[in-house]
C-alpha angles and dihedrals in degrees: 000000000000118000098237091065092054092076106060088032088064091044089049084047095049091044092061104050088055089048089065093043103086117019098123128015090259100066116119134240113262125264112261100240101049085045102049084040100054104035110145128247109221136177143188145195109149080178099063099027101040108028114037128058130293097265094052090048091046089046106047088046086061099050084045087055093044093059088051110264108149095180122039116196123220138203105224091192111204083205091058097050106040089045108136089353085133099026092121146037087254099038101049082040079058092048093053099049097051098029138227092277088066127088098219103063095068114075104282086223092066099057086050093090103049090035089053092048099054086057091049092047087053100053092053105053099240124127123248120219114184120208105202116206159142167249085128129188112299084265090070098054139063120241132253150230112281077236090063101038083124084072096043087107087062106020121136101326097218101230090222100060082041095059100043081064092044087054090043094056089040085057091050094053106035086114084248102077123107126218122246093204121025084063100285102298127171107259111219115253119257112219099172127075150160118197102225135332137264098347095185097059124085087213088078103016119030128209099054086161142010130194083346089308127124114236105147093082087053087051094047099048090056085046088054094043100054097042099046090055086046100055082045088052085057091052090264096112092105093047128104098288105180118193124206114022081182127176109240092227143091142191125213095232137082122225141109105288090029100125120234129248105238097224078063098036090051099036085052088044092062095031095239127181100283093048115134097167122089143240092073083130082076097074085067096068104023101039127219127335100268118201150148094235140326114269108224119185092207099184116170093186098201106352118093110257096264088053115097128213120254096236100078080200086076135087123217148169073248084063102015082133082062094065097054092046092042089053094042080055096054082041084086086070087063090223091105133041114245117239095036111180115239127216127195092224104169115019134146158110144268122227137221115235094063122024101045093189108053119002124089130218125302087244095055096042085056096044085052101048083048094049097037092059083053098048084048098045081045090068118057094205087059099097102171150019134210133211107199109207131007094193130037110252116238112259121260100263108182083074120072117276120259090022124124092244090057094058092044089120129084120276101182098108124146075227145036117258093248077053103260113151115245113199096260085071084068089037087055098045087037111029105186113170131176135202126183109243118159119014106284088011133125127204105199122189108189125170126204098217097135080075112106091227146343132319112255113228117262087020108087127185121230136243128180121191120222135195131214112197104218113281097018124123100208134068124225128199120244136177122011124316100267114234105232094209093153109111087230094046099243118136137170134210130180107208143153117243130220088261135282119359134048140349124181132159125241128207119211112178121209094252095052142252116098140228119207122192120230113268128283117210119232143171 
């Protein structure tokens, strides 16, 4: 079989035993070694696959395969497609006749980009996974308070208008639906989803609190809820459902926009013994939350990924481990199931250059995408990991330059925006991480991503360590070439260096040509 099919083969693989996780409350948690083995390897950059031109997105999907991502998320924004759906008399005449559940009463040209994606995703072998999402058009929320016009954008999403947009965008991407534009051809069918994101951040639900009440976890499990039976009513109720997509901080005060802790945000959602929001009667008529996996944004902004944040409030990559045994303890509500996966599903960091407010050098950025893969391969519940973004965003120019509003966007890309690699490009493909064990000992955790697809059993890859004295220029070999037997291409080895410097892994493949990881320091 040709390499280049192995790839897609292992995502479709992967696809299907999550698939079979979560599907009642009941299901088990997966077994350790099939979890830590088969961890995916996401991506995204909404910026350089939704909103450029077809040459930058197909572009920027390949460079994201060749370093070895095997699943790129998406944000599918209400807002996007329904945009002028009802701008005029005859428009919103067309919406009401075929109803908000139907793809054809949006603007067919706003469906293009994300139909158009899904073809290119397919070509190419990667897996699409669609966070649907609001805010959504003024239809599709309540209205609020004249004191909370401000909010009006992101104010009480109604369920009912959410999930008639689910079920439109479950209909698009069946596998059965034809295109309207593109000349009619078939769109590939979606069977990975997450049903809004961060929840528990005003900057995407409002109100996360009124009068210092939660209200944000209430709103969202409607929103859940709604969506999740919708997809199912658009045969998607087997697919990869993922609950949460939550953002790791908090903020001590209560208003409107204040994001949520996610211990309180959790512990409200499934109306655990210290609630104090409202709507738990729901659980009697809808059952328990049912999902693959919970989605965790575990950002750890400048801190390296085992340090925790300050606010014990926060979850982390630092306390990843938090968020499973804080959901196993709600689990005794029986709205949830126990043993819930959970998937990294947006993580980075910003660089400086060129962010000087909040990025941190080229070289650290590196040394953290390298140690957070191991920190994540380390936990079997851990099912997936996310590289956000592949490329650094423009600045926001209509702000002064060197100011911190110019540099508002995000700047953790695995490239500069004008496309220079940074290291953490070579730290993605090649992730090489070391840890001190016994005195003059070195634990190495090292991934293969870069691969285009498994390792086929009884063929192992090979992997020689080599060491760099301070202050050399060349790299010698030492100890015995390591077999890589692992499926994923991940390997380990415990072994004690020349002395004080560098030590790095190099790949040479059997038909030539080699890949080396960056340099860990040791001694």
């Amino acid at each position: 079989m040709p390499t280049s099919l192995l790839r897609p083969l292992r995502v479709l693989a992967l696809a299907a035993g999550l698939c079979a996780l979560l599907l009642s409350t009941s299901a088990a948690r997966p077994a350790p070694a099939a979890a830590a083995a088969s961890q995916l390897s996401m991506m995204m950059d909404d910026d350089l696959l939704v909103y450029r031109d077809d040459a930058t997105r197909d572009a920027a999907l390949t460079r994201m395969k060749s370093l070895g991502a095997d699943t790129v998320r998406v944000t599918l924004l209400w807002s996007v497609v329904a945009d002028k759906a009802r701008r005029t008399k005859a428009l919103d005449r067309r919406f009401r006749k075929l109803g908000a559940d139907d793809p054809r009463a949006y603007p067919r040209a706003n469906w293009d980009r994300y139909d158009r994606l899904a073809r290119a995703t397919r070509t190419l072998g990667l897996q699409l996974y669609f966070n649907v999402t609001g805010p959504g058009p003024s239809w599709g929320h309540a209205k609020p308070p004249k004191r909370y016009t401000k909010d009006a954008k992101w104010w009480k999403p109604k369920p009912s208008e959410y999930a008639k947009f689910v079920q439109a965008v479950g209909k698009r991407f069946s596998g059965t639906y034809k295109d309207e534009n593109d000349g009619r051809q078939g769109i590939p069918r979606v069977s990975f989803w997450s049903l809004w994101n961060e929840p528990n951040q005003g900057g995407w639900l409002r109100p996360q609190w009124l009068g210092g009440k939660p209200v944000s976890p209430q709103l969202y499990r409607g929103l859940f809820v709604a969506g999740r039976r919708a997809l199912a009513s658009r045969g998607h109720g087997k697919d990869i459902i993922l609950l949460g997509e939550t953002a790791p901080r908090s903020v001590t005060r209560k208003t409107t926009t204040s994001a949520m802790g996610v211990r309180t945000f959790v512990n409200e959602l499934l109306c655990g013994k210290r609630h104090k929001g409202a709507g738990c009667s729901s659980f009697k008529a809808s059952g328990p939350l049912r999902a693959t996996a919970w989605a965790h944004h575990p950002y750890t902004r400048r801190l390296a990924p085992d340090v925790p944040e300050p606010d014990p409030n926060s979850i982390t990559l630092a306390n990843f481990d938090a968020l499973g045994t804080l959901l196993d303890a709600e689990a005794s509500t029986h709205n949830i199931a126990k043993g819930m996966p959970l998937m990294s599903t947006e993580f980075g960091y910003e660089t400086n250059p060129p962010d000087p407010f909040s990025g941190i050098s080229f070289q650290l950025q590196a040394d953290y995408i390298s140690q957070a893969e191991a920190q994540t391969r380390a936990d079997p519940r851990v099912l997936a990991n996310t590289q956000f973004l592949l490329r650094d965003a423009a600045p926001v120019r209509r702000y002064k330059p060197g100011t911190k509003p110019y540099w508002g966007t995000y700047q953790s890309g695995l490239f500069t925006n004008a496309g220079a690699p940074k290291p953490g490009a070579t730290a993605y493909a090649f992730p090489f991480y070391g840890t001190a064990g016994e005195p003059g000992r070195t634990s190495f955790f090292g991934l293969l991503r870069f691969l285009p697809g498994t390792i086929p059993a009884g063929a192992p890859e090979r992997v020689q360590l080599q060491y760099q004295p301070p202050g050399a220029a060349d790299w010698s070999p030492f100890g015995d070439p390591i077999a890589v037997t692992d499926p994923s291409g991940s390997f380990t080895a415990d072994v004690a260096p020349p002395g004080a410097g560098q030590v790095r892994a190099v790949w040479s493949g059997a038909q030539g040509g080699a890949f080396a990881s960056l340099g860990q320091a040791v001694g």
